[in-house]
N, C-alpha and C positions, 0 to 999 in steps of 0.2 A: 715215493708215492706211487710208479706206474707200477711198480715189484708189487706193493700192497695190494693194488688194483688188480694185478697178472694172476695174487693169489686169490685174489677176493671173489674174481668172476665166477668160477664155478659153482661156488658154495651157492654165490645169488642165484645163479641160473635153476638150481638145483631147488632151493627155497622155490622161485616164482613157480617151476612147473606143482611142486607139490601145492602151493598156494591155489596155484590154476585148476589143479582137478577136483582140489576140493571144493571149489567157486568159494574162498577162504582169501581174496588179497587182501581188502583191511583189515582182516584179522590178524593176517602176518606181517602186514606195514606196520601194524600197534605192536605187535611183540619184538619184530624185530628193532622198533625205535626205541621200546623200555630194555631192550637187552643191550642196544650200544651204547644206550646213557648208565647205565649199571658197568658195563666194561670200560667207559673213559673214567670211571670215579677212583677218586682217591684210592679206596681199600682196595677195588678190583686188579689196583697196579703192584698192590702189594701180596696180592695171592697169584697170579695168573705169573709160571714160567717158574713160580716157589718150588724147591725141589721138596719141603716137607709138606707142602699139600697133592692129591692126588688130583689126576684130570677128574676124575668123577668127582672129587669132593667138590673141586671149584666149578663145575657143571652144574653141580645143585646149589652150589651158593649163591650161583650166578642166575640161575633158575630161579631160588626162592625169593629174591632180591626183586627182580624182575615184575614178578607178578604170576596173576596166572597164565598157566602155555597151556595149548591141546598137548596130546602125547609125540606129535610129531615136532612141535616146537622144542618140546624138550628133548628129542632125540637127535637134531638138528644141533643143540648145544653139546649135548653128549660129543656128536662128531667131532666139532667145532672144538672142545677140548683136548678131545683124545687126539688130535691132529698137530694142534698147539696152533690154531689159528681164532680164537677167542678176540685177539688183539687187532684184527682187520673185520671186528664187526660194523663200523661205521662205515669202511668201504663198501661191507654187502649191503648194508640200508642204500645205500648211494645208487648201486648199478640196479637194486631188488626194483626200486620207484623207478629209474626210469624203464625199466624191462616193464613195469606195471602200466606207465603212463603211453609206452606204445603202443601197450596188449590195446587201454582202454581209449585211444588216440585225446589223449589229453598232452598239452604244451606245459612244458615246467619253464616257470617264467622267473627271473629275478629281477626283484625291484628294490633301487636302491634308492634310497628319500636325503633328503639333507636335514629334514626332521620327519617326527612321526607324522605317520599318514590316520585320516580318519578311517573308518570303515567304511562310510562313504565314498568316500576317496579311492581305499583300494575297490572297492563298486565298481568305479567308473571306470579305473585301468581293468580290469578285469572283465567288464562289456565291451571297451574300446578295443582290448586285443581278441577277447571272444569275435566281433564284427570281424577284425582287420584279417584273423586267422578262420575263423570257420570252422574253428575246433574248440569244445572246451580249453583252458586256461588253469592252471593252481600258477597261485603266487606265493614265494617268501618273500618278505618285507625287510630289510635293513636298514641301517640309519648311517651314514658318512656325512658328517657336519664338513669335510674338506669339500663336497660338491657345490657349496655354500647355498643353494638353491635349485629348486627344479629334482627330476628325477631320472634315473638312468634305467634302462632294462634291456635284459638282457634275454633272448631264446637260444638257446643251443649255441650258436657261434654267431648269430648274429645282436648285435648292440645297437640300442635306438636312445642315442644321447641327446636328453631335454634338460641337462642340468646347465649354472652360472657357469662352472667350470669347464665342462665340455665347448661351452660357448665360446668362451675366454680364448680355450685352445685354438679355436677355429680362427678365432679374430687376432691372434698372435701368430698363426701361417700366413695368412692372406696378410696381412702387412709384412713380414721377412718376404715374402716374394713376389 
């Protein structure tokens, strides 16, 4: 994965500035989220690296598949074939947002539920760390039924554990010593 990541950076980097002059990021956070979900699918693994198909054919297939791109988006895949790096698309979604979310000082937050959360719900995590940070907030939502209750989250390296399970752990150290 850090190989994937090593190749992946540039291409992101690359996207965000083009993203940035055109004042175009959600434009190319939406293409580039329909182009990594078209390259992890089924057929996409069966054309991408095929020696009978060409970079430009699976560029356009990949393209057409996709949805619609500006002309830079689709030249972006162009590259992105012709390179034979199609298959580290989801690392560039990956490093594109958070280069996006520092341009826009937004915290990319993970939350992990031991069931679903209401919308409500995420509401009030979402005001509660908008207060705590002073920065807008996005969240992903997950579900881990092993937390058995309560919810975990997570900002960049630091984790704020309010699940039964995090608890559990705590109350299983402090009795071993």
């Amino acid at each position: 994965m850090a190989e994937s990541l090593t190749i992946a950076r540039p291409y992101a980097e690359a996207a965000f500035k083009l993203a940035r002059e055109a004042n175009a990021l959600p434009q190319w956070s939406d293409a580039l989220g329909r182009l990594s979900a078209v390259v992890r699918s089924e057929g996409a693994h069966g054309l991408i690296g095929n020696p009978r198909v060409t970079d430009a054919q699976v560029a356009s297939l990949v393209s057409d598949v996709a949805g619609t791109l500006s002309h830079e988006q689709m030249n972006f895949v162009s590259v992105l074939a012709s390179n034979e790096r199609l298959e580290v698309l989801p690392e560039i979604v990956t490093i594109f947002e958070t280069l996006r979310n520092g341009h826009e000082g937004v915290l990319d937050a993970q939350v992990t539920s031991a069931y679903p959360l209401s919308e409500q719900q995420v509401a009030d995590v979402v005001a509660t760390l908008e207060a705590k940070y002073g920065r807008k907030v996005k969240v992903t939502v997950s579900i881990d039924a092993d937390l058995i209750g309560g919810i975990s989250i997570r900002i960049g390296d630091e984790v704020m554990d309010a699940s039964v399970r995090g608890k559990l752990a705590q109350l299983a150290d402090a009795l071993m010593n």
